[in-house]
N, C-alpha and C positions, 0 to 999 in steps of 0.2 A: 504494500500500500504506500502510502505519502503525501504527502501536503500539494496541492496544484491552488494553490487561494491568490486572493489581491488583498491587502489591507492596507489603509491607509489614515493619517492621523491629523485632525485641525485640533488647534487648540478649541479651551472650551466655551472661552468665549465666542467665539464664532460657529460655534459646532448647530446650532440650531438653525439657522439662516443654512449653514450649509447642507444639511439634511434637505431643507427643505426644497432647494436649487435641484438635490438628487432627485426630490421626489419620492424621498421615503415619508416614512410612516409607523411608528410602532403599533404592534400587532395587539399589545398587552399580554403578550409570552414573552419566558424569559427561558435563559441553555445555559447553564455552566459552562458548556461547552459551547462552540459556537456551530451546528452544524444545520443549520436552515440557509435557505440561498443569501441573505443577507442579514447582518444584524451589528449590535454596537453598544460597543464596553466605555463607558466613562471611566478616566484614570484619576487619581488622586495625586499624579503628576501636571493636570492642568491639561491635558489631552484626551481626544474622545476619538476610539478608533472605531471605524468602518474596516466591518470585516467581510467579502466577497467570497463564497466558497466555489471561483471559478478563475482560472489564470488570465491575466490580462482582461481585466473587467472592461469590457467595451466603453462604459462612460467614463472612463477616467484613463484614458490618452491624450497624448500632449496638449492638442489642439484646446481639449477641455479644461487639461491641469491649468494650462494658462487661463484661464479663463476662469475657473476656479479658485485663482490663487492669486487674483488682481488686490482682493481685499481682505487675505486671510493667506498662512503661513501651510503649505500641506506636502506631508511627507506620505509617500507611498513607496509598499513593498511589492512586489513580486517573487513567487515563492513554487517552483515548480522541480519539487521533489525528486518524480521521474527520471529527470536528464539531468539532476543537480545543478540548476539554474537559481540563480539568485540575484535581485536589484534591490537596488532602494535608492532615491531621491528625494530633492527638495526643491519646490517651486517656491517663491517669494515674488511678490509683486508682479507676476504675470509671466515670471521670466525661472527658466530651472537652474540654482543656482549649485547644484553638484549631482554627478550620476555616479554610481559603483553597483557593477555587474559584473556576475560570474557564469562562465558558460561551462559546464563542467561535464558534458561528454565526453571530452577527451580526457578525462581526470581530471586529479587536483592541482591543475595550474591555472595560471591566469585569470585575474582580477583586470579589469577597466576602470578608470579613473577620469571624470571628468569634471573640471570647476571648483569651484573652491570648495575643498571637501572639508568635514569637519573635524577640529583642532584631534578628536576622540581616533580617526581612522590612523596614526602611525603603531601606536600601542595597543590597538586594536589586530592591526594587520600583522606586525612583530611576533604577538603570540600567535597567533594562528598560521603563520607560515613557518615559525619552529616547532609546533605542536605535529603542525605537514611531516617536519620532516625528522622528530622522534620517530614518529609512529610510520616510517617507512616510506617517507619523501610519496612520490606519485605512485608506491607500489601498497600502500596503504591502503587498508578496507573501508576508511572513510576520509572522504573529501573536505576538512576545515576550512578551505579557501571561501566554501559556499556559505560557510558561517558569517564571514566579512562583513556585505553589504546588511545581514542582517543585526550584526550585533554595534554595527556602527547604528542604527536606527531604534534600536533597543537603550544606546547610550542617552539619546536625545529625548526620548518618548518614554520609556520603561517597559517596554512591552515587548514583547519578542512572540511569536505562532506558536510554538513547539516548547515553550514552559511555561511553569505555573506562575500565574500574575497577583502579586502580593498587591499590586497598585491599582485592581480594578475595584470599581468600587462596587458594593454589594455581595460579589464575588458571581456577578453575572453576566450575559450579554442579553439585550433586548433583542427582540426577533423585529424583524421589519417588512413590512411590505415596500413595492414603489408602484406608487400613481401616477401619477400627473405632475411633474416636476413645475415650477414658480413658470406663469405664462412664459415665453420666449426660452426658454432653457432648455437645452438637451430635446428639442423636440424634436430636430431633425434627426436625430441618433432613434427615437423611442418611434417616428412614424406616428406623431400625436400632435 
């Protein structure tokens, strides 16, 4: 099995406006786990994650993230287990201001870098590229390079896919529906 999701994170003050841009909706259910098509964990770090249980969430590419992120600060992962693929980014003010992606079917190398990444990715990347290569450089049974992008985004947010979140609050996620996103939004994407 494996994780293939989108998650992505605005702070909380803006988290409501932005839900609603998506066009979601809480259902009034709630998952310790998150495993309904969408749903969202408020953090006690000041961030409110959208979780996708689909890779590369069709509404939330570039085109959008900028657009998304004219008026609010939005980090998103991508998390595709399968082929050991891993990103994560940050838009600010309408523009992406660092990308770090890992494409890891050919094994555990190589990490992309793009933009001012954050002060957290050299000591981040330090351990996990000699963690690489205790455990057997690229002939190793697991892939840490694919950890990177994610735990640089876990630095910033608190929150990581695949552990347990001492920072969510309630210790749940809301389940969501999506509707009708705010007139003019996303409609061309939704055929609405």
């Amino acid at each position: 099995m494996g994780f293939s999701i989108s998650w992505c994170a605005v702070r909380e003050e803006g988290a409501d406006q932005f839900l609603r841009e998506l066009g979601l909706r809480p259902t009034g259910e709630t998952e310790e786990f998150p495993e309904a098509p969408i749903t969202v964990g408020k953090l006690n770090t000041g961030w409110c994650v959208v979780w996708y249980n689909k890779y590369r969430c069709p509404y939330l590419n570039s085109q959008e993230l900028g657009r998304l992120s004219t008026s609010r600060d939005v980090l998103l992962c991508l998390v595709e287990e399968h082929v050991m693929a891993s990103s994560s980014e940050l838009w600010v003010r309408g523009k992406q201001l660092w990308w770090l992606s890992h494409e890891g079917e050919n094994g555990p190398k190589g990490l992309t870098v793009e933009g001012n990444a954050p002060d957290t990715l050299p000591k981040i990347r330090t351990e996990m590229e000699e963690l690489q290569i205790s455990k057997g450089g690229e002939h190793a049974d697991v892939d840490y390079i694919f950890e990177i992008p994610l735990r640089v985004a876990q630095s910033i947010v608190g929150f990581k896919h695949d552990e347990d979140c001492s920072h969510l609050i309630g210790g749940v996620f809301h389940v969501m529906s999506q509707g009708r996103p705010t007139p003019g939004l996303l409609s061309r994407f939704l055929g609405r």
